[in-house]
C-alpha positions in Angstrom: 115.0 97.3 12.7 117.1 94.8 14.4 115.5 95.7 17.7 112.1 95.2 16.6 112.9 92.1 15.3 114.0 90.7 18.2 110.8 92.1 20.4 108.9 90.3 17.6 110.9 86.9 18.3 110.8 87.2 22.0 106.6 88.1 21.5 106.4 84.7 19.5 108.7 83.3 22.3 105.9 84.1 24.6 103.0 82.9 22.6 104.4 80.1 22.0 105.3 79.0 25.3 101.7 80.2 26.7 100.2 77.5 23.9 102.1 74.7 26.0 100.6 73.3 29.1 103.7 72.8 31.5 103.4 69.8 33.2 102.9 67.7 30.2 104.5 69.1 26.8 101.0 69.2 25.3 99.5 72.1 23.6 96.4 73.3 25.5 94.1 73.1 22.7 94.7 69.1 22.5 94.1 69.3 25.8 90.6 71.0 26.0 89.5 69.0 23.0 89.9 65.9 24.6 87.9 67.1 28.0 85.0 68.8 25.8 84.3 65.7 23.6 84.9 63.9 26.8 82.0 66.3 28.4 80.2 65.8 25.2 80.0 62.2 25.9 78.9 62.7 29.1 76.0 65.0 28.5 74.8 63.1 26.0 74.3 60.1 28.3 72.4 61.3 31.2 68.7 61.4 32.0 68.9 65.0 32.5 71.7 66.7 30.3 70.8 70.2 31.2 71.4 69.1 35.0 75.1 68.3 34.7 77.1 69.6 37.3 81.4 69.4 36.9 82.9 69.3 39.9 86.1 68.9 38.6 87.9 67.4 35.5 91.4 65.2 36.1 93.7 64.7 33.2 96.6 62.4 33.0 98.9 62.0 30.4 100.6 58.3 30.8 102.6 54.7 28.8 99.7 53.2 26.9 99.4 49.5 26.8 100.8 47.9 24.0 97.3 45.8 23.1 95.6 49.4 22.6 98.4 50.7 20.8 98.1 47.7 18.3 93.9 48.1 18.0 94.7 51.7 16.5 97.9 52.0 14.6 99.0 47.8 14.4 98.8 47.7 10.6 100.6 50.5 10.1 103.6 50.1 12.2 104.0 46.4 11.8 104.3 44.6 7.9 105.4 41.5 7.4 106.6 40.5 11.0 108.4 43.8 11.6 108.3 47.3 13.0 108.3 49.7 9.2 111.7 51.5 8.5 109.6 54.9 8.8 108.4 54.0 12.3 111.9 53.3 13.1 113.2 56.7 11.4 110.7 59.1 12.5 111.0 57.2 16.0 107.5 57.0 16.3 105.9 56.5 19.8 103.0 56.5 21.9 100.8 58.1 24.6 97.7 58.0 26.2 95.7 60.8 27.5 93.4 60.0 30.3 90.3 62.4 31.0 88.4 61.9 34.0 85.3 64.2 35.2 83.9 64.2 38.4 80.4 65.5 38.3 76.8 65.3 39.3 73.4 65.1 37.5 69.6 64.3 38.3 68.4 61.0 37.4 64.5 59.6 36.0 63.4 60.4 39.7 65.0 63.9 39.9 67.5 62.5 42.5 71.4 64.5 42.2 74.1 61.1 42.3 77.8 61.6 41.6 79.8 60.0 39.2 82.7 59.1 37.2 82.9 59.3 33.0 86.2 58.9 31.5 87.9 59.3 28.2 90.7 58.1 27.5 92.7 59.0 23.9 95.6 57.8 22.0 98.1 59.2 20.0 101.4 59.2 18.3 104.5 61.5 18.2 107.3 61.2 15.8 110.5 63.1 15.3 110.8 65.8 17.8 107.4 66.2 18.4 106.3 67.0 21.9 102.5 67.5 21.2 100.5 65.2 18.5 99.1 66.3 15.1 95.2 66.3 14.0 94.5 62.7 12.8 97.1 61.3 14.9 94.9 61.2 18.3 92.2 58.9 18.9 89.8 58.5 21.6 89.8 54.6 22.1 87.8 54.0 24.8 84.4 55.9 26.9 84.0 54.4 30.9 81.2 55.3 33.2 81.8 54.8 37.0 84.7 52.2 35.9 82.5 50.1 33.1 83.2 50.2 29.4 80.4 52.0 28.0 81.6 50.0 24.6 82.7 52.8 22.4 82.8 50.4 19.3 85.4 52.0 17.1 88.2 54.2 17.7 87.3 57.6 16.6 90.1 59.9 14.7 90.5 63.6 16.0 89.7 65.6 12.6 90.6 68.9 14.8 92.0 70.5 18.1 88.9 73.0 18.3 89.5 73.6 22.3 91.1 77.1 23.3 95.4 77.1 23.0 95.4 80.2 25.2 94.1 78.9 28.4 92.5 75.7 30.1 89.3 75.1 30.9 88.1 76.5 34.3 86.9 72.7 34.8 90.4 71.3 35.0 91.3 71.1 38.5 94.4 68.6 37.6 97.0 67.7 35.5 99.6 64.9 36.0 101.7 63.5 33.5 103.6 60.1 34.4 105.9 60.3 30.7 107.8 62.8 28.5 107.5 62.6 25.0 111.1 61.9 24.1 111.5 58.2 22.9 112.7 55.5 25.9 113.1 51.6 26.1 109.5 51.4 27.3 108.8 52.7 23.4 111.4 50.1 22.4 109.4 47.8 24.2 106.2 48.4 22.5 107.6 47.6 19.2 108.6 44.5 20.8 105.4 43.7 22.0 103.5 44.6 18.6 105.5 42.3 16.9 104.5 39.8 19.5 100.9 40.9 19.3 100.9 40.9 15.3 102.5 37.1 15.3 99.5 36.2 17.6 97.0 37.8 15.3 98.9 35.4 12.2 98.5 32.8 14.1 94.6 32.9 14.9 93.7 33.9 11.5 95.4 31.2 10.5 93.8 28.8 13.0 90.7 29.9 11.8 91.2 29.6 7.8 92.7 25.9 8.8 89.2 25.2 10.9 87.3 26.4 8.5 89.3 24.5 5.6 88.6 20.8 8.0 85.0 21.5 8.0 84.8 22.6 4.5 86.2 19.3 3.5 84.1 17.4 6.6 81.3 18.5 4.9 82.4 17.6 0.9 83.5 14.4 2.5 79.8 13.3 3.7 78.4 14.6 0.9 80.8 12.4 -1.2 80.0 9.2 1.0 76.0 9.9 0.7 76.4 10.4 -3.1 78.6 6.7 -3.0 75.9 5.5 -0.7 73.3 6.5 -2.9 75.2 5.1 -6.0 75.9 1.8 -4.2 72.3 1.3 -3.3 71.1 2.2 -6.8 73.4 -0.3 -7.9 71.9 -3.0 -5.8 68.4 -2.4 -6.6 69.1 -2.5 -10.0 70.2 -5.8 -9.7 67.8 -7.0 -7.4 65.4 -6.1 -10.0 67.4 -8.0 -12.7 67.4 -10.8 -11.2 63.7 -10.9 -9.5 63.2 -10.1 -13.8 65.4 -13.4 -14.7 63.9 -15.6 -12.2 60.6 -14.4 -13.8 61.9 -15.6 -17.0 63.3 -18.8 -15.8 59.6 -19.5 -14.1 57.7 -18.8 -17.3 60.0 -21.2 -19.4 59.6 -24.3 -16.9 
């Protein structure tokens, strides 16, 4: 019995550790759903989708910068000025995910020309996690031969529906330039969220305070022409009296 369950525990061992791409910590299902929505993309914006050639597909696992880390998950990490006590406890961090695919398809004239499209994902650990959670990845961001295609929102991963067994026969490369465990760069993105939250205060701010100085530019000249008009009104009114008195005077002499 014992023996068997240790063959069991070794088997799950085994499993386990084929889930795990090696270079980067990641489970190989998160990565294969990242290049297959990424390929999606792709496909989906060509002339000719059934042309699509994949020469190869790059994947790079890398810091993010702080700005994109505060588009996505900035309201949840910083409140009132701070990083949140459960950031801090479950020492939350973050990584990017970088798909790039080489390929080639016909365009409106039938003519094969190579390109570029890249995908590029963010998502967020905490604890001891080495591999991110459903929900917890983004894709943040579509390029085409280097220009932002202009994704528009930042799209939530419902599910990692790629394989976990093995990759896809398209990725040539995988390079990964950061482990998941939490370092002063990750210290420093707090740092710099703070810094980028402050700077968001401050331009709403700005903007209520504009808006408030031409709200009351604008009650202010409405004010003066209603005083204008008033004043005016007033004058005629005496004018008239007294063109009406003269009148009187005239008819008496």
């Amino acid at each position: 019995m014992k023996k068997l369950l240790i063959v069991g525990v070794a088997a799950l061992g085994l499993v386990l550790s084929g889930c795990t791409e090696s270079k980067t910590g990641l489970q190989k299902n998160v990565i294969n759903t990242g290049f297959e929505k990424c390929a999606n993309y792709l496909t989906s914006s060509l002339k000719s989708p059934s042309s699509l050639r994949i020469s190869e597909a790059v994947v790079f696992v890398q810091k993010p910068e702080a700005q994109d880390v505060y588009s996505v998950f900035g309201d949840i990490v910083v409140k009132d000025g701070k990083i949140t006590e459960i950031a801090r406890d479950n020492k939350r961090r973050f990584r990017e995910m970088l798909v790039a695919i080489n390929y080639e398809a016909q365009n409106s004239y039938g003519v094969y020309l190579g390109g570029t499209y890249q995908c590029q994902y963010l998502f967020e650990l905490n604890n001891d996690e080495i591999s991110p959670e459903p929900l917890n990845t983004y894709l943040i961001k579509l390029k085409s031969d280097g220009e932002d295609v202009g994704l528009g929102v930042h799209i939530p991963i419902a599910d990692f529906t790629g394989s976990n067994i093995s990759l896809d026969k398209n990725i040539k490369t995988i390079k990964s330039s950061v482990d998941s465990s939490f370092t002063k760069h990750d210290e420093q993105i707090y740092v710099d969220l703070i810094k980028q939250r402050k700077a968001e205060d401050q331009k709403i701010k700005e903007r209520e305070l504009k808006r408030s100085l031409e709200d009351m530019d604008f009650a202010e000249i409405i004010s003066a022409a209603e005083a204008a008009a008033d004043a005016a009104a007033a004058v005629a009114t005496e004018t008239a009296e007294s063109i009406s008195s003269e009148a009187q005077y005239s008819d008496v002499d």
